[in-house]
Structure formats: structure tokens, C-alpha cells
C-alpha positions as a printed Julia matrix, in Angstrom:
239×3 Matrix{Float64}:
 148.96  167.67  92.05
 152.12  166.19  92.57
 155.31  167.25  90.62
 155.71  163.59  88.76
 152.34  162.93  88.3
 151.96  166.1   86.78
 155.74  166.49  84.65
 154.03  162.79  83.47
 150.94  164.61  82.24
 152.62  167.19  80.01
 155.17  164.26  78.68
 151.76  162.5   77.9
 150.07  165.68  76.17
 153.63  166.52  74.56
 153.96  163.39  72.94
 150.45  162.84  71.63
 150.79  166.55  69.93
 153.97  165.48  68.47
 151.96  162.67  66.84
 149.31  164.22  65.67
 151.39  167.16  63.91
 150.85  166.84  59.59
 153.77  166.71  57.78
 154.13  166.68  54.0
 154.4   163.13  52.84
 158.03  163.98  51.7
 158.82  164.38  55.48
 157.0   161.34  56.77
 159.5   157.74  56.79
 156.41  156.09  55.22
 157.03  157.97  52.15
 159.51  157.23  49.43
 159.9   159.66  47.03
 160.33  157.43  43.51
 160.31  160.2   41.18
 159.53  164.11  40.59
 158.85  166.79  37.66
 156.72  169.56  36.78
 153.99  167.7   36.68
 153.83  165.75  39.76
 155.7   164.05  42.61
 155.54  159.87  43.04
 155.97  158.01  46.49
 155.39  154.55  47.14
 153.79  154.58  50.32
 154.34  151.87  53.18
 152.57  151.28  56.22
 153.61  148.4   58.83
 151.24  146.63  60.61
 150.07  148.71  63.67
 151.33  151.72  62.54
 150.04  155.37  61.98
 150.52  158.34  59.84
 149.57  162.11  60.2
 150.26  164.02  57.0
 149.01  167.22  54.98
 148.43  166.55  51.19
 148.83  169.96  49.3
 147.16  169.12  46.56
 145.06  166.48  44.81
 146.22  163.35  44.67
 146.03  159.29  43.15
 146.24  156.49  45.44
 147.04  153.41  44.11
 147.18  150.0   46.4
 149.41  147.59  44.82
 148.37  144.83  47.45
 145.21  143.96  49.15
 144.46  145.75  52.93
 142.48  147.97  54.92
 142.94  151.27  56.63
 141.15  153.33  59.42
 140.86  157.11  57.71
 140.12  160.04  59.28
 140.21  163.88  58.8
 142.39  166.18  61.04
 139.7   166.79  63.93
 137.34  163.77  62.89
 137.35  160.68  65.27
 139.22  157.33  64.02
 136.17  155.81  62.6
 135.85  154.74  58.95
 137.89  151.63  58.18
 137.96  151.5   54.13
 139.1   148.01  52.6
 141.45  148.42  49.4
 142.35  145.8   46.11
 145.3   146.11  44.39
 145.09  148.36  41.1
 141.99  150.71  42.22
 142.14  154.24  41.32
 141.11  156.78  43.69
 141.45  160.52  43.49
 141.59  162.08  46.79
 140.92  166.13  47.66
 144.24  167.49  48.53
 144.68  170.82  50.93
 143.98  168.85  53.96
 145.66  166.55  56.65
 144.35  163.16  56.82
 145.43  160.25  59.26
 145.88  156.57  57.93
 146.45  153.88  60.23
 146.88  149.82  59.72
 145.48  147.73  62.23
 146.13  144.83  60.09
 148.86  142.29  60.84
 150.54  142.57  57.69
 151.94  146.06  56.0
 150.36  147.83  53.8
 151.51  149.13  50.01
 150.46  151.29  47.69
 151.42  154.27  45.29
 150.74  158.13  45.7
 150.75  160.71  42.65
 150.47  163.87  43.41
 149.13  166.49  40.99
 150.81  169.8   40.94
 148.73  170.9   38.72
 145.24  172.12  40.54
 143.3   171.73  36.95
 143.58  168.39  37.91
 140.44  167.8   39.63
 137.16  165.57  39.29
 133.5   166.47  39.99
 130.44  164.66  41.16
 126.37  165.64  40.56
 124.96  167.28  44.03
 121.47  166.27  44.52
 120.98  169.13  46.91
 122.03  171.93  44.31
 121.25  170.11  40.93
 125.27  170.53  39.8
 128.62  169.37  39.67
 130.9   170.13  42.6
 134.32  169.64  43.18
 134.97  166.51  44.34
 137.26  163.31  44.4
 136.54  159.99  42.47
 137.97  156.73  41.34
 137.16  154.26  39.36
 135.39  151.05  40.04
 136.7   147.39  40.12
 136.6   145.63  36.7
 133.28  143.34  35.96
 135.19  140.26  34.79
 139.03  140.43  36.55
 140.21  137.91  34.17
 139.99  139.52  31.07
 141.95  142.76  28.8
 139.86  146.04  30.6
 141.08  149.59  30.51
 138.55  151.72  32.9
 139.53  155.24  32.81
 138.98  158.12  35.26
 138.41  161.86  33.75
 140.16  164.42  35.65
 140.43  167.17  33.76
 143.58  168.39  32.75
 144.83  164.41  33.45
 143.32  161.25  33.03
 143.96  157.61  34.79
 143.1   154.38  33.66
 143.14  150.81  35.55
 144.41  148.44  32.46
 144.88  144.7   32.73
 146.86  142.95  29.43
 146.34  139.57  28.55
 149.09  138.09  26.55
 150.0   139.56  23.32
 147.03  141.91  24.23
 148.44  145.66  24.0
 147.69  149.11  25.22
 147.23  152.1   22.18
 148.31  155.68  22.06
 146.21  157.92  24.34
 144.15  159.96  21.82
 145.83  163.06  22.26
 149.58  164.8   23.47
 150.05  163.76  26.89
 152.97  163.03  29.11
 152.34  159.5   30.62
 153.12  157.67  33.69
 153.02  153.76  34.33
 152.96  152.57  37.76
 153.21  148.34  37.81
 150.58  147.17  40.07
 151.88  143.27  38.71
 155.44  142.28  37.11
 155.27  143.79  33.94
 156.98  142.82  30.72
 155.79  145.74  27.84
 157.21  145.71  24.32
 157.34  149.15  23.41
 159.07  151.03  20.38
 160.73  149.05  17.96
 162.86  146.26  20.42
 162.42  148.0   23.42
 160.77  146.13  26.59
 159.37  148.1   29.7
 159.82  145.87  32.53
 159.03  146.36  35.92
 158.11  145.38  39.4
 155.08  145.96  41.58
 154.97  149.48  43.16
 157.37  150.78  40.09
 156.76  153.75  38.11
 158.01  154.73  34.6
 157.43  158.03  32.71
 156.96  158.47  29.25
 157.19  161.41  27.49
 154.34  163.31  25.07
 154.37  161.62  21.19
 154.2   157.86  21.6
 152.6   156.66  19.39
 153.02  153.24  19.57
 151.21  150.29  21.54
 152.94  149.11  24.53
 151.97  145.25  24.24
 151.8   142.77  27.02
 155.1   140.58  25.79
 154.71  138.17  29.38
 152.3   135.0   29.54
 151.08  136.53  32.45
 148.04  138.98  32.78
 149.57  142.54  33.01
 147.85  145.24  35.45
 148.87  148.79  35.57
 147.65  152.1   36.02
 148.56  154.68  33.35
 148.15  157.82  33.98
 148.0   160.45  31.29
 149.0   164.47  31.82
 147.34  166.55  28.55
 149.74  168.87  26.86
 147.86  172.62  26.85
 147.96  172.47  23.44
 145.55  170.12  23.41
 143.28  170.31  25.84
């Protein structure tokens, strides 16, 4: 073989390894680190049209699209197959532990939010016809019956919980029913009276944390429908 053809060959094989190396998402430019605590770590999570990413997730994780799109998925060692089509405001709960690949063939980019659990009793479980049980699984929760009215779906995951919420004006949110730390991500402009005078307002993509003992409604205060997900992180104590 001749010397170029062949130094041309390893560039080639050189470069596609590079690529296909998984990174944590706080080491890959399409993830934006919003916020971190003990409980989990935030990104928003942009892809530009054409574009790929390789990545490991360490642990479970919520992905929240804040925009309409598709993206081809595929495991580390599974071919790029499976195109899955996303709406803003779903809730799914992914298996961490694993590297994934996500790339956008469409024209426009791509947005959404990633939580991810640092917690591992944060998990979800599906029935197994095979073995008659539950088994450790991922989940999400489905798209809303009627999109123009107040709905608050909500997703069990064990030692957390996440619910899809849409406001209609004046139309408000209650406490959760026990201690939890909580976490709002906008998936519209939102404009939330809270305690007292205070107003929560936000952009798509945005994330605010509240901490365990509110017990007060956050109310829609805008003329606009407001959609969020709230997620909600049980205290021990009362689990």
C-alpha cells in the first residue's frame, strides 16, 4: 500500500475514533451546565442542525424538549437507526450508565433540558410480560388529552417525582403533598405569583429551584397558558 494512501487511512480511522469517544455531558459543547447541587446537575442541551453527539450518562436522567424536533438515537455499538420525534414539554426518564449517540438531521437546531439524578433511588419500573414483574426501567409521561386546558400529568420515580403542568390564567399549581425540594424548568414564558408579592418569571429552557416547605400555590399571573415541568426531590423523612 502506498505511504499516503495508507497515513490517509489511519487519519480516517483516527478521526472517526475521536468521534465516537463518550464524554460526560459536562465535557461535550452541546451541554450547558445551568445549575448543580446534591441532588442533581441541569444542562440545557443544544443540538444544531446536522450535528452529532457521543456522550456517557452516569446516571438516570429527565429529558425535557422545550421545542418541537426529531433525533436519530442509538446505543454505543447499535447502528444509527431509530429516529424518535419529540413535542415540547414531554417527560422522559432515560436509563443512565450508558453512552448513547444523538444526532439532528433536521434543518433547524434542536433544544431541550437534561436533569440528571444523582441520586440512583431515582428510578422507574415497567411490568415484564416475560417474567410476570416489574423491572427496572425508564418511562415518561404521555402527551396531555386536551392541550388547551389546566393538566398536571405526573411521573412516579421513586425517590422523585415529575409532572408536565400547563396553567391557564389565574389557574395555579398547589403544594406537592409532601417535603420535597422542587425544580421548575419553563418549557413557555412563565409569569408565577408565588409567596406573598413574589413573581417567578422565566424564559423557555430556564430552570428555578425551590427549596423543601412551600406551601403555597404558585399561580399562573400571565394571560397566557403556562407549561412547565416541575420536578419534585422527596426529603428522606418522608418518603
Amino acid at each position: 500500500m502506498k505511504p499516503l494512501l495508507l497515513l490517509a487511512l489511519l487519519l480516517l480511522c483516527s478521526g472517526f475514533a475521536v468521534a465516537q469517544t463518550a464524554v460526560d455531558m459536562a465535557e461535550d459543547p452541546h451541554y450547558h451546565l445551568q445549575m448543580e447541587n446534591d441532588e442533581a446537575r441541569v444542562f440545557s442541551f443544544i443540538l444544531p442542525p446536522r450535528e452529532q453527539v457521543h456522550v456517557r450518562y452516569q446516571h438516570n436522567f429527565l429529558f425535557v424538549p422545550i421545542q418541537d424536533g426529531e433525533l436519530v438515537i442509538w446505543q454505543e455499538g447499535a447502528s444509527p437507526v431509530p429516529h424518535y420525534v419529540f413535542h415540547p414539554g414531554e417527560i422522559h426518564l432515560w436509563v443512565g450508565g450508558q453512552a448513547s449517540s444523538l444526532r439532528n438531521d433536521r434543518p433547524t437546531e434542536f433544544r431541550a433540558i437534561v436533569v440528571e439524578f444523582l441520586n440512583p433511588k431515582v428510578v422507574s419500573y415497567q411490568y415484564e410480560p416475560e417474567t410476570g414483574a416489574l423491572a427496572y426501567a425508564g418511562g415518561g409521561v404521555n402527551l396531555p388529552v386536551d392541550p388547551h386546558t389546566k393538566f398536571i400529568n405526573t411521573l412516579a420515580m421513586g425517590a422523585a417525582a415529575a409532572s408536565d403542568v400547563q396553567l391557564l390564567a389565574g389557574d395555579s399549581l398547589p403544594p406537592w403533598p409532601k417535603q420535597a425540594d422542587e425544580l421548575l424548568i419553563a418549557v413557555s414564558d412563565l409569569d408565577l405569583k408565588a409567596k406573598g408579592d413574589a413573581h417567578i418569571r422565566k424564559s423557555p429552557g430556564r430552570p428555578v429551584w425551590i427549596a423543601a416547605g412551600r406551601n403555597w400555590d404558585l399561580t399562573n399571573a400571565s394571560n397566557k397558558p403556562a407549561r412547565f415541568t416541575a420536578v419534585a426531590f422527596w426529603k428522606e423523612s418522608s418518603n
